[in-house]
MIPA-972838 format. One record per residue: residue in three letters; x, z, y of N, C-alpha, C in turn. Coordinates in steps of 0.001 Angstrom, whole numbers, plus 500000, padded with zeros to 6 digits. Layout:
N
{pt "Ala",{X,Z,Y},{X,Z,Y},{X,Z,Y}}
...
//
This chain:
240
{pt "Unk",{160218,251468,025793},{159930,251169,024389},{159392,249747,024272}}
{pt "Unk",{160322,248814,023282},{159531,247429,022863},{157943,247578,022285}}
{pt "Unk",{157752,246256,022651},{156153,245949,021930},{155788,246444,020332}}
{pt "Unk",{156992,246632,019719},{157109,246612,018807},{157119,248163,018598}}
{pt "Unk",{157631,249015,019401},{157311,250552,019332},{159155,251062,019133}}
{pt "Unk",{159750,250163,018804},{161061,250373,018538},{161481,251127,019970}}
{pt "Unk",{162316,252652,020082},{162774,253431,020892},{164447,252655,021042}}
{pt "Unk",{164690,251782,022068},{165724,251618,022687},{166831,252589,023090}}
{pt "Unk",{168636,252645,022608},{169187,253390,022877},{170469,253007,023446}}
{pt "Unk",{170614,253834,024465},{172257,252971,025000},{172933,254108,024846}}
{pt "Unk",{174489,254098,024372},{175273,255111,023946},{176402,254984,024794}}
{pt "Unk",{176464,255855,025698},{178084,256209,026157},{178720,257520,026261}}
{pt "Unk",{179817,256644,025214},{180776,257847,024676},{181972,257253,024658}}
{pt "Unk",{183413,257685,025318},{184699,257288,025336},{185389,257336,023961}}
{pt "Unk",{184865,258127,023223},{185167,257972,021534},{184818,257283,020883}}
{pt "Unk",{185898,255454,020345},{185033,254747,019745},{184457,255486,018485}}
{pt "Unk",{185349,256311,017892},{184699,256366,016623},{183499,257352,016307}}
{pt "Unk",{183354,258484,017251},{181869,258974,017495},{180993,257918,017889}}
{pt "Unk",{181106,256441,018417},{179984,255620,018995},{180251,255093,017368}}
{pt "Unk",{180790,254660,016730},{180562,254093,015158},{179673,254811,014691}}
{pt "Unk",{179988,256606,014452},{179203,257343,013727},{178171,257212,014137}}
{pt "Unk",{177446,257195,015646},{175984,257345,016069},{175820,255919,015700}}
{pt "Unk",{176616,254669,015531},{175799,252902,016029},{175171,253349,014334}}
{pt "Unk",{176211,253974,013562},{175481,253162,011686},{174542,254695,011699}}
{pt "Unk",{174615,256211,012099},{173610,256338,012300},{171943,255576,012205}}
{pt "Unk",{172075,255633,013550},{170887,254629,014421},{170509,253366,013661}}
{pt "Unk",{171256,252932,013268},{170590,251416,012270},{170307,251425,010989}}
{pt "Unk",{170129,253137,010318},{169441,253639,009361},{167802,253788,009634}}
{pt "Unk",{167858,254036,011308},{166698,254207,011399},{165375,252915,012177}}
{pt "Unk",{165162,252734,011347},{163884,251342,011642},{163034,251359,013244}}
{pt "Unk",{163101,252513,013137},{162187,253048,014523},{163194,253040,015684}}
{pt "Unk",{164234,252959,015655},{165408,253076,016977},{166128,251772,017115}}
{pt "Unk",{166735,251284,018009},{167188,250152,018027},{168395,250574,019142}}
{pt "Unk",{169601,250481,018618},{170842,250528,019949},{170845,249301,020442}}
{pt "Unk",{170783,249181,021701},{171082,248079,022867},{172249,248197,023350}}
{pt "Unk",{173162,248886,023419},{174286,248767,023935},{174883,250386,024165}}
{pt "Unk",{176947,249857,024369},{177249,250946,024144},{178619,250884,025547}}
{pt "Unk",{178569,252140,026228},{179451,251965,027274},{180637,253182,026737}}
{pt "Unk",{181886,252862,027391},{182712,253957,027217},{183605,254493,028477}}
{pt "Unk",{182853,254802,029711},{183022,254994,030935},{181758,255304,031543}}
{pt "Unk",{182092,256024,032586},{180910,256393,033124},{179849,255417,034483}}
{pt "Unk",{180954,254240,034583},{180619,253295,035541},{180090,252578,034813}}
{pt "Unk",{180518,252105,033470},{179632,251036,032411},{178543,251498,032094}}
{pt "Unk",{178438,252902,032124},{176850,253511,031738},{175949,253084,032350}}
{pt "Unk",{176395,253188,033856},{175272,252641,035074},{174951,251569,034812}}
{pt "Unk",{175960,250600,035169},{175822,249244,034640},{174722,248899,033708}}
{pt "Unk",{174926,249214,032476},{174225,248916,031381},{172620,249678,031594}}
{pt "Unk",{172773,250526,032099},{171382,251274,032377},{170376,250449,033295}}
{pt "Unk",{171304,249710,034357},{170144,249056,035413},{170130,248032,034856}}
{pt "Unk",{171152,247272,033861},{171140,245834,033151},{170047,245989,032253}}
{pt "Unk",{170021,246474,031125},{169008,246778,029932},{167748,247699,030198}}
{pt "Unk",{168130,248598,031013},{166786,249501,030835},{166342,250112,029591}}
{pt "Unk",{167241,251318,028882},{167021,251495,027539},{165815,252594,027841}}
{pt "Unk",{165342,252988,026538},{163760,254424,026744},{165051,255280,026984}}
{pt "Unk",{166227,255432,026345},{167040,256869,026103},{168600,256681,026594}}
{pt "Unk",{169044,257475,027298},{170752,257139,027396},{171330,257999,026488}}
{pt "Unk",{172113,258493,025964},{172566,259162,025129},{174063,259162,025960}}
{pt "Unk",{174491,260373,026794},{175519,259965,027929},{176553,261430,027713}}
{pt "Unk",{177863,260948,026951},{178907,262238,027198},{178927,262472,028471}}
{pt "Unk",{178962,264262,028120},{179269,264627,029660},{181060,264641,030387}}
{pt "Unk",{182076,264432,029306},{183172,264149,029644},{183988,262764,029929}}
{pt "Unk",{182371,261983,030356},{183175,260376,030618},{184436,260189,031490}}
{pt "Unk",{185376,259711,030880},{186582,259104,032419},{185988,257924,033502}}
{pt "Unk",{186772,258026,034254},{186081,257567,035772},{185217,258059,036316}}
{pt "Unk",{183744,258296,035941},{182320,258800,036385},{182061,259998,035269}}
{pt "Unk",{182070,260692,035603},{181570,261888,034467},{180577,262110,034129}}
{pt "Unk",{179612,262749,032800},{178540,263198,032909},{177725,262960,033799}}
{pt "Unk",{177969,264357,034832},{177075,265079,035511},{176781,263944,037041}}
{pt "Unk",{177800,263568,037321},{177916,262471,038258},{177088,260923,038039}}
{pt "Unk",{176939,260782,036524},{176012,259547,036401},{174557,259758,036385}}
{pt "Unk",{174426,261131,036203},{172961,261514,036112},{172090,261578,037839}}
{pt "Unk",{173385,262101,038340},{172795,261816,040103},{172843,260606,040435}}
{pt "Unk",{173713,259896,039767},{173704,258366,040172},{172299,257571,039449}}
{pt "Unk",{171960,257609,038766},{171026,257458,037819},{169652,257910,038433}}
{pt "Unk",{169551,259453,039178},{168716,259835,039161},{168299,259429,040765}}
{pt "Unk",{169184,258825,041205},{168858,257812,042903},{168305,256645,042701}}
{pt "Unk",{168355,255841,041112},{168141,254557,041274},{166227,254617,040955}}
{pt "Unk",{165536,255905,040426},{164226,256256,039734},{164162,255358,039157}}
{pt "Unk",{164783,255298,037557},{164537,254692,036840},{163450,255143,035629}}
{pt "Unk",{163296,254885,034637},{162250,255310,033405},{163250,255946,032291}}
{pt "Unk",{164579,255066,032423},{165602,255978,031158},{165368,257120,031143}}
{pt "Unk",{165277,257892,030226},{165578,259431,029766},{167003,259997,029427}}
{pt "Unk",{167938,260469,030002},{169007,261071,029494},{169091,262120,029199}}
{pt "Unk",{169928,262066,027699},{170044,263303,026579},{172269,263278,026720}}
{pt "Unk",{172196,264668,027616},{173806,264829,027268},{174294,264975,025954}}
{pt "Unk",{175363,264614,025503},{176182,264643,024121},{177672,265867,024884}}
{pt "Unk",{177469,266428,024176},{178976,267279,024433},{179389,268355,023325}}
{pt "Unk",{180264,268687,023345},{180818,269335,022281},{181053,271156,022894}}
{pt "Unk",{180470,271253,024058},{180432,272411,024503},{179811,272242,026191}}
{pt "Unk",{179191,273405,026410},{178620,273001,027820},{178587,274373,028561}}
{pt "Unk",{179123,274296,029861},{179185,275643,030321},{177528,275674,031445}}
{pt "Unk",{177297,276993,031333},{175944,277287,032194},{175478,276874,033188}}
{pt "Unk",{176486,277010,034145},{176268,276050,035377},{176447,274401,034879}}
{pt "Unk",{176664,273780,034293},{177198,272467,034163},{175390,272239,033469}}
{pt "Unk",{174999,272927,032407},{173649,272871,031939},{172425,273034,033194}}
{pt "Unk",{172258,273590,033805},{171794,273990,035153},{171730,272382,035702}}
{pt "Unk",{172977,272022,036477},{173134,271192,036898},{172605,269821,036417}}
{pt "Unk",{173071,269620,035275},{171945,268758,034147},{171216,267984,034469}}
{pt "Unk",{169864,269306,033999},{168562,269986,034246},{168090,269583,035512}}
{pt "Unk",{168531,270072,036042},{168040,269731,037522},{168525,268488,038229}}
{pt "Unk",{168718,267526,037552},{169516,266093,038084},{168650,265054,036861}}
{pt "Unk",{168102,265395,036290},{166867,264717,035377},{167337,264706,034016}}
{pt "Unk",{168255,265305,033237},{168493,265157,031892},{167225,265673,031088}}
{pt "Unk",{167262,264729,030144},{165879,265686,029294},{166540,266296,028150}}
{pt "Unk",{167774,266417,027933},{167838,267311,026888},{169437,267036,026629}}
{pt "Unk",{170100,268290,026202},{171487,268572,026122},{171570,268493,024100}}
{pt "Unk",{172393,267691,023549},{172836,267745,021956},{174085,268056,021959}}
{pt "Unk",{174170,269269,021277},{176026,269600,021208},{176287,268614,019966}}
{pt "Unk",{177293,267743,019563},{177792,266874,019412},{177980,267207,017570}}
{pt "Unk",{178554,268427,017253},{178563,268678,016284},{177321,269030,015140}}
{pt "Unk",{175880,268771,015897},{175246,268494,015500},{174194,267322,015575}}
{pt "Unk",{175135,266117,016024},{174173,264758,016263},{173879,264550,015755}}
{pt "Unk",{174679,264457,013815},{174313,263822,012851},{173264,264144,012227}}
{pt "Unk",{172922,265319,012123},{171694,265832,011903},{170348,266003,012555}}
{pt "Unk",{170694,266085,013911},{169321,266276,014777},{169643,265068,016215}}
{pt "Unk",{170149,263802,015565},{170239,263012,016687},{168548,262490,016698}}
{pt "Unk",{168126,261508,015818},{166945,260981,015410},{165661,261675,015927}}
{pt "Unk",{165478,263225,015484},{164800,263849,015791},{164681,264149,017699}}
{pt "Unk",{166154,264340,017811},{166136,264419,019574},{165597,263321,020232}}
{pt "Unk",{165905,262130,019647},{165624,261071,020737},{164534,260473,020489}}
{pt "Unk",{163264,260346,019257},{162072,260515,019007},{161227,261837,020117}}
{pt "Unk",{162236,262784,020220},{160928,263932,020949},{161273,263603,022098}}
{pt "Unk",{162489,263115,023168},{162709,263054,024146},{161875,261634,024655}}
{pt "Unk",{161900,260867,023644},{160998,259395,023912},{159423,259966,024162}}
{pt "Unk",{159273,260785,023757},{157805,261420,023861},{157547,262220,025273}}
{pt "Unk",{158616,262116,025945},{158519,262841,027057},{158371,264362,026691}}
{pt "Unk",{159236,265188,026207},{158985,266129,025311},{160841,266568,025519}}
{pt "Unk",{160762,267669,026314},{162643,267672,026100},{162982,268439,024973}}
{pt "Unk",{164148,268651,025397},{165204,269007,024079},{166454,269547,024358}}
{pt "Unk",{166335,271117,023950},{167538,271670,023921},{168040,272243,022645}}
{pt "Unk",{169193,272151,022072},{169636,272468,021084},{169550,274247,020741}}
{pt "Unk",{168757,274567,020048},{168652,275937,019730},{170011,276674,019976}}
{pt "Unk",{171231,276304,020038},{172736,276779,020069},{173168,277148,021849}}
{pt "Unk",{171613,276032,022466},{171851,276418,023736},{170517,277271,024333}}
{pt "Unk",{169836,277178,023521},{168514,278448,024291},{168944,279365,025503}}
{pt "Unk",{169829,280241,024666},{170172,281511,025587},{170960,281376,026470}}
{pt "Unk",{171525,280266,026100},{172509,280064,027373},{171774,279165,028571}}
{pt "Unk",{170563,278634,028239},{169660,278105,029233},{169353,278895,030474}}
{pt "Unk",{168716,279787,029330},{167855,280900,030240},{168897,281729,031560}}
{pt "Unk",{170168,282124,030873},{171400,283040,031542},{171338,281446,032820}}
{pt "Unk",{171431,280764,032685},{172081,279327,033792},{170249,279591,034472}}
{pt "Unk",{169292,279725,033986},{168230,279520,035031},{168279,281035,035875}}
{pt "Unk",{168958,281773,035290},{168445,283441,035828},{168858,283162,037243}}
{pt "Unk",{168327,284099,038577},{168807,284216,039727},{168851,285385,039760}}
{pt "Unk",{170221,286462,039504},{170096,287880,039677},{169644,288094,040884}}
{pt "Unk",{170224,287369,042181},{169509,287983,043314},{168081,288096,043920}}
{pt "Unk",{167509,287652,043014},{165704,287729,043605},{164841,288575,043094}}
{pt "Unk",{164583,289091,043672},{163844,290116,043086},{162291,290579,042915}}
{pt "Unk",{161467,289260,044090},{160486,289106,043993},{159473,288620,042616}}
{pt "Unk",{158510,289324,042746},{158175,289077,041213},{156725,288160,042168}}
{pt "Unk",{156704,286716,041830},{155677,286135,042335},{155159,285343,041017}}
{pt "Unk",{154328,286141,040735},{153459,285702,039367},{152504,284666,040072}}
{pt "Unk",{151980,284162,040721},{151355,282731,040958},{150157,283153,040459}}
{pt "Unk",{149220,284122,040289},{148168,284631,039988},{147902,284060,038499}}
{pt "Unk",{149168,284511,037424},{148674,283910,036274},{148256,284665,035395}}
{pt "Unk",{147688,284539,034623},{146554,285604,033456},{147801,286198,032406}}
{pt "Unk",{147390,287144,031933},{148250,287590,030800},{148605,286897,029933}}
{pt "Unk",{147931,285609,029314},{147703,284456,028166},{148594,283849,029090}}
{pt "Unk",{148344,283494,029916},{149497,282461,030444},{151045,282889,030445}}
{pt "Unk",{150855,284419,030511},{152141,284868,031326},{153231,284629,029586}}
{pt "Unk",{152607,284900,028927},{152902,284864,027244},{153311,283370,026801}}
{pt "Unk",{152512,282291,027291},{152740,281178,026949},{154021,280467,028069}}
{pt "Unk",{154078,281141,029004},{154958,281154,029802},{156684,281482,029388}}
{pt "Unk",{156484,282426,028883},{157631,283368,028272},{157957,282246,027104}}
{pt "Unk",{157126,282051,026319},{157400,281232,024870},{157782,279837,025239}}
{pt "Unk",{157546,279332,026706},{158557,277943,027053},{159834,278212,027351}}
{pt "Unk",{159714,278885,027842},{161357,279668,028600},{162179,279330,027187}}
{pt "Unk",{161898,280070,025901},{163004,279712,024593},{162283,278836,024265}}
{pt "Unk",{161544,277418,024997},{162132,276366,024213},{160893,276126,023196}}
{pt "Unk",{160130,277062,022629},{158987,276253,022096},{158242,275838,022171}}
{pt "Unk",{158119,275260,021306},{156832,273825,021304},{155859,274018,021453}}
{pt "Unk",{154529,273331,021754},{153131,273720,021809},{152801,274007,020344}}
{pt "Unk",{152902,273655,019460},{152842,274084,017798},{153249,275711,017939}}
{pt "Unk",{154575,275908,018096},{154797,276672,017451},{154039,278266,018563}}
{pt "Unk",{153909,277771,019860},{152780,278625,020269},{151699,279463,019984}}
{pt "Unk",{151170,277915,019778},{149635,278460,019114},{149935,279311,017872}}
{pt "Unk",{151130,279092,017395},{151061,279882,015777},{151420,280859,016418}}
{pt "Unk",{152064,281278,016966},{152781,282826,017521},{151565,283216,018215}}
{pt "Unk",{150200,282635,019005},{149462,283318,019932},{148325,283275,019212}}
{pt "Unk",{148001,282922,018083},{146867,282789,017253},{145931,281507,017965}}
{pt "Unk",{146162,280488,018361},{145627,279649,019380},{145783,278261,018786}}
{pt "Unk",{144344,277093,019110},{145050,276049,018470},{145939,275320,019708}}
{pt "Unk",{146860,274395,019472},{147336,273054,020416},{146618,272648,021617}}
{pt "Unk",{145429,272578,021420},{144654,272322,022621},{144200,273017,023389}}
{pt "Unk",{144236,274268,023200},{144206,275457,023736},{145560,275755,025069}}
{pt "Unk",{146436,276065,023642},{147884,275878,024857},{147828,274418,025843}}
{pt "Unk",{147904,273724,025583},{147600,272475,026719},{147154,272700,027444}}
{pt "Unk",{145897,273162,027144},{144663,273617,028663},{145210,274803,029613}}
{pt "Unk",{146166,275712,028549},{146912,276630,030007},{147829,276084,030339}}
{pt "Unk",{148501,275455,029643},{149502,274887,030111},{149863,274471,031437}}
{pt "Unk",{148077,273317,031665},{147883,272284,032872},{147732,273029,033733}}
{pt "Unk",{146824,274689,033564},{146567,275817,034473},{147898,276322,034881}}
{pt "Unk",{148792,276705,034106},{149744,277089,034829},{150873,275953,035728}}
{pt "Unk",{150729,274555,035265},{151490,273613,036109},{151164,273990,037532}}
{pt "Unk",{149355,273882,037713},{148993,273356,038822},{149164,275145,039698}}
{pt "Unk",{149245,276321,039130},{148988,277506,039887},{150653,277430,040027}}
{pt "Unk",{151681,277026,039688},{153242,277356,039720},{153900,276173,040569}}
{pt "Unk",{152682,274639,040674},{153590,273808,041246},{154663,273149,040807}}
{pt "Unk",{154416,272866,039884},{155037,272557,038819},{154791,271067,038302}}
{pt "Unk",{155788,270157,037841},{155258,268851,036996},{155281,269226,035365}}
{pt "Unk",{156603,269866,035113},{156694,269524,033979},{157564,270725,033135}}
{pt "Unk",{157627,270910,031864},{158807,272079,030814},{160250,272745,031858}}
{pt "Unk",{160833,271986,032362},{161780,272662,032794},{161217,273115,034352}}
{pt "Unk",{160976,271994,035041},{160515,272705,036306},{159887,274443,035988}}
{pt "Unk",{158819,274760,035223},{157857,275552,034948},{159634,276785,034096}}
{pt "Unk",{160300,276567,033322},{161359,277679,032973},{162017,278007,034212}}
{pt "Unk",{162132,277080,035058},{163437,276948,036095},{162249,278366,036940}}
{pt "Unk",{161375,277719,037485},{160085,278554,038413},{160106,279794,037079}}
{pt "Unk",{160111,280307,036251},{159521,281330,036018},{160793,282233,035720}}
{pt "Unk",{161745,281849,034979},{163005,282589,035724},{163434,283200,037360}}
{pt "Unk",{163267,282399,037849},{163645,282228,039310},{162745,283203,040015}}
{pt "Unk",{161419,282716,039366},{160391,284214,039984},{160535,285680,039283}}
{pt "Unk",{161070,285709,038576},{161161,286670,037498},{159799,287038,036659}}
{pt "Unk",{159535,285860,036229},{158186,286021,035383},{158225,286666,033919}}
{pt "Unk",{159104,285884,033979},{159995,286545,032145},{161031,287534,032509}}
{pt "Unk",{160771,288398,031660},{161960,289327,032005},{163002,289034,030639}}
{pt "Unk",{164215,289625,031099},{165386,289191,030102},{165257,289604,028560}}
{pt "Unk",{164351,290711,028624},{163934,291237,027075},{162769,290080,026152}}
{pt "Unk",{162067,289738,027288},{161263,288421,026846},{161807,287345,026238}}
{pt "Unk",{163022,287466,026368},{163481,285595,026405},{165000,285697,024970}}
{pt "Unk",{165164,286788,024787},{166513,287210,024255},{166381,286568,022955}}
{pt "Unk",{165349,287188,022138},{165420,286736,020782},{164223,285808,019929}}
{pt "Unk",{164023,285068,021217},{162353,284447,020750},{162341,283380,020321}}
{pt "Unk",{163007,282478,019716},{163132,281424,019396},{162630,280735,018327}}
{pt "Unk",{162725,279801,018172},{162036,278838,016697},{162771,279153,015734}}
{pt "Unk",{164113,279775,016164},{165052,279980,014668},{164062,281185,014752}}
{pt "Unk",{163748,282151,015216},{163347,283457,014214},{162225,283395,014029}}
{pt "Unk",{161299,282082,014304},{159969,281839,013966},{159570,281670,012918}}
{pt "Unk",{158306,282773,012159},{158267,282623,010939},{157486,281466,010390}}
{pt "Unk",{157002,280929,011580},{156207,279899,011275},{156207,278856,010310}}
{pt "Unk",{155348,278634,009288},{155419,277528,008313},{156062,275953,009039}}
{pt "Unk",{155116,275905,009864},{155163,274705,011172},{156758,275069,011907}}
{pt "Unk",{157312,276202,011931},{157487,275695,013423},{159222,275142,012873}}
{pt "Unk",{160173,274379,013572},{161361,273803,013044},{162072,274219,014008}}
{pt "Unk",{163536,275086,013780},{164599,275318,014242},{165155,274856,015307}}
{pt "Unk",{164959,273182,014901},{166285,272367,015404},{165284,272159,016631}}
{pt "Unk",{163916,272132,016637},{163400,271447,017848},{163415,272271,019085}}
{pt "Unk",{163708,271822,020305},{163808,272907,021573},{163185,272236,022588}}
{pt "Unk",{162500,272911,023168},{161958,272214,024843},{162511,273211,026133}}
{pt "Unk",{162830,272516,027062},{163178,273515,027869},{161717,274197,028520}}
//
């Protein structure tokens, strides 16, 4: 991010005219600034170690270098960029894969125009982002049917709850409203459950509590911000 607070964005997408729609997008908004735009998956790199944007905004169907392939490439050089996939459909394992190669957040495409701004403001916050359209299909890509060990990490019932409510993706807001709790509250277990799970961060902590079977599949099915009655809480926003 410039001195100026302006969130830097580099866009690669092989569709000039989806990179039109996101460039006049983006220059509606005062707070974002596009730096550049690649349409290959080798120019992405390029431009990523050239500029150094806060956000990549990277189709996962690039020609030459694909997606999923620039994010490992990307994710060898430890850079500070944040990458948010753009795709128009994403299969489970391919989301998985992602995830675990440093993306901070997947936007299905048919809804950029609406929740691009918002994604790349929360992802600049270090704050990921999954498109409510992909919640459930998160969780199915983190499940490991074969394990069966249930290694709860000695966590309290409050945790095990606030645990469950990251898994679909919500926010520390919309927590506290679902657990009767303020923000700072959830934070403080939050940090408790990082440090008892080994954990850095939102997805590590879904990936670990799936994987342990902390959440069970009835936990995770219909819990989302869409059916949140919450005054506060917003649809479109997702954390893994």
């Amino acid at each position: 991010m410039r001195a100026d607070g302006k969130i830097r964005v580099l866009i690669a997408d092989d569709h000039p005219i989806f990179r039109i729609g996101m460039r006049t997008l983006i220059g509606t908004e005062p707070s974002i600034e596009l730096v550049g735009e690649a349409e290959d998956g080798d120019r992405a790199i390029e431009l990523v170690q050239a500029l150094r944007p806060d956000i990549l905004l990277l189709d996962l169907h690039l020609p030459r270098t694909n997606g999923l392939e620039v994010l490992k490439r990307l994710a060898a050089l430890n850079l500070d960029t944040r990458t948010v996939l753009l795709t128009a459909s994403i299969e489970r394992g391919q989301m998985r894969t992602a995830l675990l190669r440093g993306a901070w957040g997947v936007l299905l495409k048919h809804t950029a125009t609406d929740l691009l701004t918002k994604c790349v403001r929360q992802v600049s916050r270090g704050e990921y982002w999954v498109g409510r359209d992909s919640v459930g299909d998160l969780v199915d890509a983190l499940r490991n049917p074969g394990r069966t060990e249930d290694n709860a990490g000695g966590l309290t019932p409050r945790e095990k709850e606030i645990v469950a409510l990251i898994v679909t993706g919500a926010s520390n807001k919309d927590i506290a409203w679902q657990l009767g709790l303020n923000e700072q509250t959830v934070k403080n277990h939050l940090r408790k459950v990082f440090d008892k799970l080994h954990v850095a961060n939102r997805v590590e902590l879904a990936l670990a509590a799936v994987e342990r079977r902390l959440v069970a599949p009835g936990d995770t099915a219909g819990r989302t911000a869409a059916s949140d009655p919450s005054p506060n809480a917003d649809p479109a926003r997702r954390r893994a």
